[in-house]
mmJSON file of the N, C-alpha and C atoms, coordinates in Angstrom:
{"data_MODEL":{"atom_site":{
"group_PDB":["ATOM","ATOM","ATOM","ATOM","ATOM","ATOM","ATOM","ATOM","ATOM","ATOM","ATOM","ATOM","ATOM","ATOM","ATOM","ATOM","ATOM","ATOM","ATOM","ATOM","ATOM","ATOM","ATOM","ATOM","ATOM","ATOM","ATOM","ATOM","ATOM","ATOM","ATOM","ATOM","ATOM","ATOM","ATOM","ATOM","ATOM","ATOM","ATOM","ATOM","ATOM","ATOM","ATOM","ATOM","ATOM","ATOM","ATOM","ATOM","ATOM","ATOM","ATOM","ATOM","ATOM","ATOM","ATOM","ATOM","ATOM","ATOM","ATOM","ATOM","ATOM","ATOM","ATOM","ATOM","ATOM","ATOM","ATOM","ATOM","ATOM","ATOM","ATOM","ATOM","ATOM","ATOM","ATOM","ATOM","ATOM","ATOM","ATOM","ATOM","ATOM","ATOM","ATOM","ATOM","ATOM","ATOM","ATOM","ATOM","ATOM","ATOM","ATOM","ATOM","ATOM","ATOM","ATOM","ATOM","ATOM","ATOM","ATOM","ATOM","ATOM","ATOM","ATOM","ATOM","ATOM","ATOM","ATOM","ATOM","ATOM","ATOM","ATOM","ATOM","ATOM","ATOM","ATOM","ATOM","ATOM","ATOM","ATOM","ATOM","ATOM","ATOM","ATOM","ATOM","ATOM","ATOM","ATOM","ATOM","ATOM","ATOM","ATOM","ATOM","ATOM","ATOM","ATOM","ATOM","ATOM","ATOM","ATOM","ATOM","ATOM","ATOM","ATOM","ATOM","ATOM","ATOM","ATOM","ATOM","ATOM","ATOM","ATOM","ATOM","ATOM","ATOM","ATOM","ATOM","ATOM","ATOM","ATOM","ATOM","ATOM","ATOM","ATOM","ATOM","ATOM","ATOM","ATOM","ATOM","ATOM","ATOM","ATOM","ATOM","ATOM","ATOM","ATOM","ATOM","ATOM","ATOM","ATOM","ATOM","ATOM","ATOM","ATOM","ATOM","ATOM","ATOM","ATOM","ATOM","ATOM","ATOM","ATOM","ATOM"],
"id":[1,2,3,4,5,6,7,8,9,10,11,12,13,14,15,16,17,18,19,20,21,22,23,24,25,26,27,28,29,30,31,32,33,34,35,36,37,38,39,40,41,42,43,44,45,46,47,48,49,50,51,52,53,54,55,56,57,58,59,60,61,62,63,64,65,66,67,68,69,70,71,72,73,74,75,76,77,78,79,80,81,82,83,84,85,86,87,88,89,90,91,92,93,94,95,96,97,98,99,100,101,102,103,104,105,106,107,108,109,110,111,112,113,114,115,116,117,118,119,120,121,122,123,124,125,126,127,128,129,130,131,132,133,134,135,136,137,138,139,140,141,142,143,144,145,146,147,148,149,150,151,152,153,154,155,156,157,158,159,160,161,162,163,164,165,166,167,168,169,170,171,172,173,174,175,176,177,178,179,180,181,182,183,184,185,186,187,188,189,190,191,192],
"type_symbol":["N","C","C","N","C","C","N","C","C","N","C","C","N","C","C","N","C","C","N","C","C","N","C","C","N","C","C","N","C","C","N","C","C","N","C","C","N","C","C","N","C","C","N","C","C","N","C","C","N","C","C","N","C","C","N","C","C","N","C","C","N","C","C","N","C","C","N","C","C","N","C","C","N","C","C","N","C","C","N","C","C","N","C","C","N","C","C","N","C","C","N","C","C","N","C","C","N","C","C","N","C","C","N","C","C","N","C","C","N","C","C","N","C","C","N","C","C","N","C","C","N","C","C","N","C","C","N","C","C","N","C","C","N","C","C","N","C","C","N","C","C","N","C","C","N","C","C","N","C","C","N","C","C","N","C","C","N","C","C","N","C","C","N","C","C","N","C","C","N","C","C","N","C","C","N","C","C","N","C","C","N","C","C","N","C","C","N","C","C","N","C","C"],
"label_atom_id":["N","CA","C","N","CA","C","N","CA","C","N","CA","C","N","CA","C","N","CA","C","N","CA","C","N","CA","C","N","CA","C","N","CA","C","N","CA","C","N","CA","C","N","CA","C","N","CA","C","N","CA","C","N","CA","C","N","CA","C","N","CA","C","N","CA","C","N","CA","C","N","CA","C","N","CA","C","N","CA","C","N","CA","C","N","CA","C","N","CA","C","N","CA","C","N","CA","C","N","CA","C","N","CA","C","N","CA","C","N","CA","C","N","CA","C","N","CA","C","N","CA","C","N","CA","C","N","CA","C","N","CA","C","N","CA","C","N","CA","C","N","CA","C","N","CA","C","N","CA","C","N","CA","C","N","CA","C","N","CA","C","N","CA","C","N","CA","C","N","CA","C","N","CA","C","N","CA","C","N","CA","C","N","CA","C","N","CA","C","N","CA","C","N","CA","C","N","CA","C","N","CA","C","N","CA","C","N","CA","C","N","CA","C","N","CA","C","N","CA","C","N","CA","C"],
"label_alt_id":[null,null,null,null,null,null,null,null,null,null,null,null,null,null,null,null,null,null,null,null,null,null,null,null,null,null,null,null,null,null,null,null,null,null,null,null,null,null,null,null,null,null,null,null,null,null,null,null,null,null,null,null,null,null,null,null,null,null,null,null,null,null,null,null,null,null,null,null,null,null,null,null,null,null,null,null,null,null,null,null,null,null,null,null,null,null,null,null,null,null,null,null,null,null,null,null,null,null,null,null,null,null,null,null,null,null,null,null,null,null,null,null,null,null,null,null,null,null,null,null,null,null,null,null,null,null,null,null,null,null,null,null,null,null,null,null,null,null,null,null,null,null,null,null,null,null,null,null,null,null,null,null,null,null,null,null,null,null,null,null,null,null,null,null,null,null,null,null,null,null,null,null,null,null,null,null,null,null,null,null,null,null,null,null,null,null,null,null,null,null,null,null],
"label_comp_id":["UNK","UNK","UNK","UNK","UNK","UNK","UNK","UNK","UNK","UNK","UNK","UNK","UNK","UNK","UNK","UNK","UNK","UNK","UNK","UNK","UNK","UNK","UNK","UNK","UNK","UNK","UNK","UNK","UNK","UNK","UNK","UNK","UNK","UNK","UNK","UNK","UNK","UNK","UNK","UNK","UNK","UNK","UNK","UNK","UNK","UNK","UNK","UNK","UNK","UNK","UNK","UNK","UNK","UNK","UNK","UNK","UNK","UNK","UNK","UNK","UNK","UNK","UNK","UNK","UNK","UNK","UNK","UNK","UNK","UNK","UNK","UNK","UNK","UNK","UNK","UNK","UNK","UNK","UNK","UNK","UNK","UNK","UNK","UNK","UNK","UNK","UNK","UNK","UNK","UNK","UNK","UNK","UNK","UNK","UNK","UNK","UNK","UNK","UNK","UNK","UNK","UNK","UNK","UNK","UNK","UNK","UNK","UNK","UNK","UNK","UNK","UNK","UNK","UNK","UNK","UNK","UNK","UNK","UNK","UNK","UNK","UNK","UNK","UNK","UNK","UNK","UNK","UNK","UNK","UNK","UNK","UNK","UNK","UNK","UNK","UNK","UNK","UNK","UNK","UNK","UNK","UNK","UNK","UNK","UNK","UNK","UNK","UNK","UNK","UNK","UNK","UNK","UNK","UNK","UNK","UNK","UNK","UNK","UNK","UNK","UNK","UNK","UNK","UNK","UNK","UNK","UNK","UNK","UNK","UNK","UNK","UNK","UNK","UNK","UNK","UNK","UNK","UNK","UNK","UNK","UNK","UNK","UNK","UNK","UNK","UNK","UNK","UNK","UNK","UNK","UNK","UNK"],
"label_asym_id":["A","A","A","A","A","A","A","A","A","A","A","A","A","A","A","A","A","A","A","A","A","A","A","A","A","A","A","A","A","A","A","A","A","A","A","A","A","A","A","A","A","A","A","A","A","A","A","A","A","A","A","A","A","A","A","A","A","A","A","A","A","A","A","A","A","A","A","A","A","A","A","A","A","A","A","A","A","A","A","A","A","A","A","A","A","A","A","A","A","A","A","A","A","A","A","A","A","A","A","A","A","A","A","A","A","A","A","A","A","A","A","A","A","A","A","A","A","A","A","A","A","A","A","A","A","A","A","A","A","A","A","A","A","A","A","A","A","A","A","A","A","A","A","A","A","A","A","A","A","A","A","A","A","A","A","A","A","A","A","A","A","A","A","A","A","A","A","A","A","A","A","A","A","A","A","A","A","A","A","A","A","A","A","A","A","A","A","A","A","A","A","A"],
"label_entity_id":["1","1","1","1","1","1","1","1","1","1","1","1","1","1","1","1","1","1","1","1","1","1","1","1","1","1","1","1","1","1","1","1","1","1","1","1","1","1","1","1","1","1","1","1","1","1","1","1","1","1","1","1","1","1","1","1","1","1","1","1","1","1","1","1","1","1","1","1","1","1","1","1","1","1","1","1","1","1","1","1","1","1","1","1","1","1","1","1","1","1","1","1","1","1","1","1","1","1","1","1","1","1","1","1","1","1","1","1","1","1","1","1","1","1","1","1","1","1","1","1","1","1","1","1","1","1","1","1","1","1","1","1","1","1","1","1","1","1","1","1","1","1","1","1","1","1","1","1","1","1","1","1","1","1","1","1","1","1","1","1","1","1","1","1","1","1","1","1","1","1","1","1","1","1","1","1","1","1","1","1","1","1","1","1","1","1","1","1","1","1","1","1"],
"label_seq_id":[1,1,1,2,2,2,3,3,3,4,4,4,5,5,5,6,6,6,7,7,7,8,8,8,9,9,9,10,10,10,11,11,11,12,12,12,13,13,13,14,14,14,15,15,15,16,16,16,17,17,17,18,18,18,19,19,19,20,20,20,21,21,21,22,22,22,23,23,23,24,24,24,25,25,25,26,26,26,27,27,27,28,28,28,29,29,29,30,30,30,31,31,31,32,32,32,33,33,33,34,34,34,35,35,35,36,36,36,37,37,37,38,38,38,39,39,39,40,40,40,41,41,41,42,42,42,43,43,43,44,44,44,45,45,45,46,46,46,47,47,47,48,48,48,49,49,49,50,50,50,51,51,51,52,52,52,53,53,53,54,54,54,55,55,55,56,56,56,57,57,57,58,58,58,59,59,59,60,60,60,61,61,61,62,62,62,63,63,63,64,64,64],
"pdbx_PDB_ins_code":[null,null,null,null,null,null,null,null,null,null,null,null,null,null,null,null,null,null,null,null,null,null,null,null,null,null,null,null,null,null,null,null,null,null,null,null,null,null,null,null,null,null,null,null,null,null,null,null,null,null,null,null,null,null,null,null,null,null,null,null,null,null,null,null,null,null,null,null,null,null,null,null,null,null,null,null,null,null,null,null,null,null,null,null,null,null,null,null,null,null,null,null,null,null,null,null,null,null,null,null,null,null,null,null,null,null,null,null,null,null,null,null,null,null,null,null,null,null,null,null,null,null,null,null,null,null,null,null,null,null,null,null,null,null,null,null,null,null,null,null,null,null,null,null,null,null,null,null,null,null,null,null,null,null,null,null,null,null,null,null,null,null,null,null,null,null,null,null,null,null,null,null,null,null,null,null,null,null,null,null,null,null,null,null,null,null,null,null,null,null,null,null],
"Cartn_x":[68.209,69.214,68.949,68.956,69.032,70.256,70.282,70.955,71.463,70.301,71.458,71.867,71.703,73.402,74.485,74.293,75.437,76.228,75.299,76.005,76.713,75.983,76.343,78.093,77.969,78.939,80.261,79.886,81.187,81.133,80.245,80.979,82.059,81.444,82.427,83.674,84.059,84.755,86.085,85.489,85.919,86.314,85.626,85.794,87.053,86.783,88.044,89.58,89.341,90.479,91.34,90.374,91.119,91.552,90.918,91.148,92.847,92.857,93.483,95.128,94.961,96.537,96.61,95.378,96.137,96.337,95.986,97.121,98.383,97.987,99.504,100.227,100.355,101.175,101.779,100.753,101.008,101.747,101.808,102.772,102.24,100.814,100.098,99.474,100.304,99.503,98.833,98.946,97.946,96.39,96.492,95.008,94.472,95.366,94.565,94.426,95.254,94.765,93.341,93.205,92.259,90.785,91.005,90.021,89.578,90.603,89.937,89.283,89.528,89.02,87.496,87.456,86.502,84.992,85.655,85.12,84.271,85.446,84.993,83.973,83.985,82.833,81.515,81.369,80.349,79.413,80.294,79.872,79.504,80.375,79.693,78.153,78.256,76.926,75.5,75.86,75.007,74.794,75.756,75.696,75.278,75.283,75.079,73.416,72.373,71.047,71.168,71.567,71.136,71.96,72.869,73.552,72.492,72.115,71.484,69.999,69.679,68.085,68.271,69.688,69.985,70.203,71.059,71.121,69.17,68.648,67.816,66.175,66.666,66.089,66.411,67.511,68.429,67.845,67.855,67.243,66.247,65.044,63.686,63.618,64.938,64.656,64.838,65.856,65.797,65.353,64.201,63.826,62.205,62.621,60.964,60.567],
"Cartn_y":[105.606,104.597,104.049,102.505,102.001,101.718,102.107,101.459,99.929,99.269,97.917,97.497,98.809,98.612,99.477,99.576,100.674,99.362,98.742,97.679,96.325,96.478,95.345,96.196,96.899,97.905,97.566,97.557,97.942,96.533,95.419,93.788,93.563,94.038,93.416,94.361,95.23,96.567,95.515,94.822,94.255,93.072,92.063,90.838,90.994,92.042,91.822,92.455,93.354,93.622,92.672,91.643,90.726,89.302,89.376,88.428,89.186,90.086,90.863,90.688,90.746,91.077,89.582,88.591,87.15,86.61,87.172,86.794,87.658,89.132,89.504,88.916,88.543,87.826,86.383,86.219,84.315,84.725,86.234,85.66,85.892,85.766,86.324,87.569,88.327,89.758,89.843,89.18,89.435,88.693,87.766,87.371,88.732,89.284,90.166,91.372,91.578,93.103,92.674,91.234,90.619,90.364,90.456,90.236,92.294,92.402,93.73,94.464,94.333,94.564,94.137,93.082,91.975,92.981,93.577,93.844,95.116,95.98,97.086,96.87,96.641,96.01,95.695,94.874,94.505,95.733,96.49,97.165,98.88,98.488,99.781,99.303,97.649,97.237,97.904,97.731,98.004,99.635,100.699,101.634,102.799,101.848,102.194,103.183,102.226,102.566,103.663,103.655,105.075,106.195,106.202,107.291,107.324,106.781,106.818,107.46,107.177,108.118,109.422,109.741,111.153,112.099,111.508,112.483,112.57,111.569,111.775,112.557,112.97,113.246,115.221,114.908,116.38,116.969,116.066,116.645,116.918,115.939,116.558,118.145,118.384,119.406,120.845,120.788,121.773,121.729,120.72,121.067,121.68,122.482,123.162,124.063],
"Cartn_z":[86.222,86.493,87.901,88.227,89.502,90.182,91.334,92.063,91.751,91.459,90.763,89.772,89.265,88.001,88.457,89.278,89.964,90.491,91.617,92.283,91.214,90.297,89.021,88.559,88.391,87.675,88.768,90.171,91.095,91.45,91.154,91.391,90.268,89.163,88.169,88.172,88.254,88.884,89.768,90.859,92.096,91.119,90.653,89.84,88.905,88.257,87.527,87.883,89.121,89.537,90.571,90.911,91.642,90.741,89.308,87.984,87.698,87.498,86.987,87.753,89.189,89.589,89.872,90.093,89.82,88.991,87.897,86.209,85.988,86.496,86.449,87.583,88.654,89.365,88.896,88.723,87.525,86.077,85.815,84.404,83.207,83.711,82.044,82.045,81.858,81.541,80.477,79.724,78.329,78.386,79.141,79.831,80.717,81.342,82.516,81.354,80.683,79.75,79.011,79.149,77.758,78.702,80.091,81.277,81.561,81.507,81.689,80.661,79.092,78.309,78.421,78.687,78.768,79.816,80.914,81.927,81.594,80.713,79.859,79.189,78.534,76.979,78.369,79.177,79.526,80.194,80.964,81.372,80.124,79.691,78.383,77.686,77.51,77.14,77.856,79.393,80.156,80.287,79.759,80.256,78.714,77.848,76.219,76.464,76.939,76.825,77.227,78.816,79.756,79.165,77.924,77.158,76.208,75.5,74.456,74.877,75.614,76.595,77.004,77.532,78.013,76.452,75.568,74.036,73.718,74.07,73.305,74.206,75.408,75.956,76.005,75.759,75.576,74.234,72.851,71.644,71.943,72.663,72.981,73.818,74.566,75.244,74.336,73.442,73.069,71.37,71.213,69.634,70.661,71.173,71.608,70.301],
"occupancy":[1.0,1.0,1.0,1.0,1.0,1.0,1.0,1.0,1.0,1.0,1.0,1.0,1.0,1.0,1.0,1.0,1.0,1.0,1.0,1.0,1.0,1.0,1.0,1.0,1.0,1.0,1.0,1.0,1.0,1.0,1.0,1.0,1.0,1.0,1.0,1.0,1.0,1.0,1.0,1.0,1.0,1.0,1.0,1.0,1.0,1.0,1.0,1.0,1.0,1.0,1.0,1.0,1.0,1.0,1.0,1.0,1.0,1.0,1.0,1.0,1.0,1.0,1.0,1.0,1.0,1.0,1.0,1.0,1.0,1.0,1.0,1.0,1.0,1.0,1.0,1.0,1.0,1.0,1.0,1.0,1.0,1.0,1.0,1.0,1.0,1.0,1.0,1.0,1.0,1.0,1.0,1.0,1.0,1.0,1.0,1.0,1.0,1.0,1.0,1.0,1.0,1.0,1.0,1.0,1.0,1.0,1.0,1.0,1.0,1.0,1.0,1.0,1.0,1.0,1.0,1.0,1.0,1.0,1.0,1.0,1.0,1.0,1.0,1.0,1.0,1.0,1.0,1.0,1.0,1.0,1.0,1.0,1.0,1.0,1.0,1.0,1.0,1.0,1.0,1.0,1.0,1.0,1.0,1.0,1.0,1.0,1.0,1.0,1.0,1.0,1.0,1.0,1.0,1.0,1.0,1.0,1.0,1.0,1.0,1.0,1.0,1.0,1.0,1.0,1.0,1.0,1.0,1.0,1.0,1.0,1.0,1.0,1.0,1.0,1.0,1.0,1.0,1.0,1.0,1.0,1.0,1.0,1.0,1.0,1.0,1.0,1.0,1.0,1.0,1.0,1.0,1.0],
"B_iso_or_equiv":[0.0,0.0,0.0,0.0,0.0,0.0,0.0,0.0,0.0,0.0,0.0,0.0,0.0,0.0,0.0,0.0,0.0,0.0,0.0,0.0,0.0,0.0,0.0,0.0,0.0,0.0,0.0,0.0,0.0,0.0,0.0,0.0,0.0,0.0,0.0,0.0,0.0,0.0,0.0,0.0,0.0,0.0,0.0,0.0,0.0,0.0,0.0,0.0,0.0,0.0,0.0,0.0,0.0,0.0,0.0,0.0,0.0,0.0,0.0,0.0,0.0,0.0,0.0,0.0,0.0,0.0,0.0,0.0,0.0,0.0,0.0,0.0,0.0,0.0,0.0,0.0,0.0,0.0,0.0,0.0,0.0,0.0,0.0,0.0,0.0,0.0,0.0,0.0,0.0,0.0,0.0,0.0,0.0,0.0,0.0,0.0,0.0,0.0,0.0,0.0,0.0,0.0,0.0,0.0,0.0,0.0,0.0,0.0,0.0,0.0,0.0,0.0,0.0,0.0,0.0,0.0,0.0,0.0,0.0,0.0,0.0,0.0,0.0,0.0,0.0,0.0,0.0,0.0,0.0,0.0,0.0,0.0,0.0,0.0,0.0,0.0,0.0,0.0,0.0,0.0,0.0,0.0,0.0,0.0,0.0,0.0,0.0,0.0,0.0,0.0,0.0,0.0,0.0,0.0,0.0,0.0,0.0,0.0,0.0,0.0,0.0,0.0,0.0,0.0,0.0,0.0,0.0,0.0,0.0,0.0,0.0,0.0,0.0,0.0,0.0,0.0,0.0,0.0,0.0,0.0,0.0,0.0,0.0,0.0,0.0,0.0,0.0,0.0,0.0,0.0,0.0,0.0],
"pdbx_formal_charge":[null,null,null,null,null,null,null,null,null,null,null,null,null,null,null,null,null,null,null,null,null,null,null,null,null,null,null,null,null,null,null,null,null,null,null,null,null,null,null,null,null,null,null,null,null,null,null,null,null,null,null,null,null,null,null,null,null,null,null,null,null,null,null,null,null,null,null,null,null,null,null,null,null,null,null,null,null,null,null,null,null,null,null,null,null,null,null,null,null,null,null,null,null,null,null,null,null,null,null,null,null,null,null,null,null,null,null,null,null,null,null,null,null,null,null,null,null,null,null,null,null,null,null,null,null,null,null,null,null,null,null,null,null,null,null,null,null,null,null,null,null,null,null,null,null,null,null,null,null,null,null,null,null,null,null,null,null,null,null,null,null,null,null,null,null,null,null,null,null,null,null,null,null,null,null,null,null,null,null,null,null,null,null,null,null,null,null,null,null,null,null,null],
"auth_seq_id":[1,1,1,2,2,2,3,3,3,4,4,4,5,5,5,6,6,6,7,7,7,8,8,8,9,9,9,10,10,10,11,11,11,12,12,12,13,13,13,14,14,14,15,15,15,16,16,16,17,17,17,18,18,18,19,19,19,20,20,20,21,21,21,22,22,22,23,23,23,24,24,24,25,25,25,26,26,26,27,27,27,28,28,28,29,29,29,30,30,30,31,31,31,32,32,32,33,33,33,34,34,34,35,35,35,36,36,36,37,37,37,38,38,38,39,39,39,40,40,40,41,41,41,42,42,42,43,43,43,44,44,44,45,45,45,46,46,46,47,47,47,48,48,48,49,49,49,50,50,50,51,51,51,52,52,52,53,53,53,54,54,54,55,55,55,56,56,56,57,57,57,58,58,58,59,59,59,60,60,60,61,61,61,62,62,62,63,63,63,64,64,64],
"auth_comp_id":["UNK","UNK","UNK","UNK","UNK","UNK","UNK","UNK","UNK","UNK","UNK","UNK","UNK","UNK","UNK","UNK","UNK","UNK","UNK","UNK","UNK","UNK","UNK","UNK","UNK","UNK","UNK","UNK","UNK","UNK","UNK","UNK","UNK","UNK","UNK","UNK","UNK","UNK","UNK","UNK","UNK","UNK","UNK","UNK","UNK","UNK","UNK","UNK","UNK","UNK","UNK","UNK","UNK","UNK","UNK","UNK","UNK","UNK","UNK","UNK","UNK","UNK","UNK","UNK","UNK","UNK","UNK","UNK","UNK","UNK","UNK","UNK","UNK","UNK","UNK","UNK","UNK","UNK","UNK","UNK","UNK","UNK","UNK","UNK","UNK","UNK","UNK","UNK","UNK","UNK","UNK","UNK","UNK","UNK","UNK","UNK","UNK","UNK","UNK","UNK","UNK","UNK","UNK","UNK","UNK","UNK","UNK","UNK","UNK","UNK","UNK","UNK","UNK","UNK","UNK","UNK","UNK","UNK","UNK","UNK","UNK","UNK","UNK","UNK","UNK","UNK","UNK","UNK","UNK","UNK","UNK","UNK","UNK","UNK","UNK","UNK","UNK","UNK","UNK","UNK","UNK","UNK","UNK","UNK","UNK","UNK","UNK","UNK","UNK","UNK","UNK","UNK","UNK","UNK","UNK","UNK","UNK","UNK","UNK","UNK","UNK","UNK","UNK","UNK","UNK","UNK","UNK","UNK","UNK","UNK","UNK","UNK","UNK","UNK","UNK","UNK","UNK","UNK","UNK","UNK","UNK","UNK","UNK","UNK","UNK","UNK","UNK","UNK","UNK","UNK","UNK","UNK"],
"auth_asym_id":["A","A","A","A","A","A","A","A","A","A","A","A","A","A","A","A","A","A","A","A","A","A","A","A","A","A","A","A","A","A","A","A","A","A","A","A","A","A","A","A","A","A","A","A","A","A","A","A","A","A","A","A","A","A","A","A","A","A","A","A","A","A","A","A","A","A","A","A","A","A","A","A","A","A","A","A","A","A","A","A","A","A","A","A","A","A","A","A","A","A","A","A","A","A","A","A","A","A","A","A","A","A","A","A","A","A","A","A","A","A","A","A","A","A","A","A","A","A","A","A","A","A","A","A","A","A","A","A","A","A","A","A","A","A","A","A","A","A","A","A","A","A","A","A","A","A","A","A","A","A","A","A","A","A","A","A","A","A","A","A","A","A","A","A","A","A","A","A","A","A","A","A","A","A","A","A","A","A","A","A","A","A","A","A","A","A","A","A","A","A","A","A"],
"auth_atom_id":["N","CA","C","N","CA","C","N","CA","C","N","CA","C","N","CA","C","N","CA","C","N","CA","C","N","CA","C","N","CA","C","N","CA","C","N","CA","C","N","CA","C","N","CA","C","N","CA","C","N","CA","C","N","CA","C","N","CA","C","N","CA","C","N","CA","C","N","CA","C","N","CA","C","N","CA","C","N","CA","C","N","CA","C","N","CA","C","N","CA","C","N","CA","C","N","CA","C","N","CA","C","N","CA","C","N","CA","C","N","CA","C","N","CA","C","N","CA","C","N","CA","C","N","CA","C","N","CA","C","N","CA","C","N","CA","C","N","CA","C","N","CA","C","N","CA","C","N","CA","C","N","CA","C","N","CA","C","N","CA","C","N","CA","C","N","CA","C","N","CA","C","N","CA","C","N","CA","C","N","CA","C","N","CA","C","N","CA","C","N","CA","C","N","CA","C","N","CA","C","N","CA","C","N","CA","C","N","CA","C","N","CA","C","N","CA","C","N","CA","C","N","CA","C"],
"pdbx_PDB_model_num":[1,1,1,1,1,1,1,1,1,1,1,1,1,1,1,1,1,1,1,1,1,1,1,1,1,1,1,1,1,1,1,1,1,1,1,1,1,1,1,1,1,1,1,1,1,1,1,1,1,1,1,1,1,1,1,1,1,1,1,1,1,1,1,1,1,1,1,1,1,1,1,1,1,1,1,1,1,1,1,1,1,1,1,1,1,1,1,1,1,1,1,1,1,1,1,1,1,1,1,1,1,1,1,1,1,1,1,1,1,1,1,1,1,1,1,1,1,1,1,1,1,1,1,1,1,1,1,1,1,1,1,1,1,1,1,1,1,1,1,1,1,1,1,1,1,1,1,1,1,1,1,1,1,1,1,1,1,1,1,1,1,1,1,1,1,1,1,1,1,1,1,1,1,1,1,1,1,1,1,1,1,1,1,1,1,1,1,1,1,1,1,1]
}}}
């Protein structure tokens, strides 16, 4: 894993928490629940592979 998906991870982290309390301040909380969802998903996209390499790096370890 690099460092810049770490930094990718904690912009959007920052992005949507400042999306977030200026829709809940404005009134629409269901945009900010629908922004943070939003924020989720992207970042699970990105974080899918490096799960999927560690299970499968783990089966390689113990089918010795």
């Amino acid at each position: 894993m690099s460092v810049n998906l770490i930094f990718k991870i904690a912009a959007v982290g920052i992005l949507v928490s400042i999306l977030s309390q200026v829709l809940k301040h404005s009134g629409r909380e269901e945009q900010a629940f629908l922004t943070s969802l939003a924020g989720l998903i992207l970042v699970l996209f990105w974080i899918v592979p490096y799960i999927y390499d560690l299970f499968e790096a783990i089966k390689r370890l113990f089918a010795l």
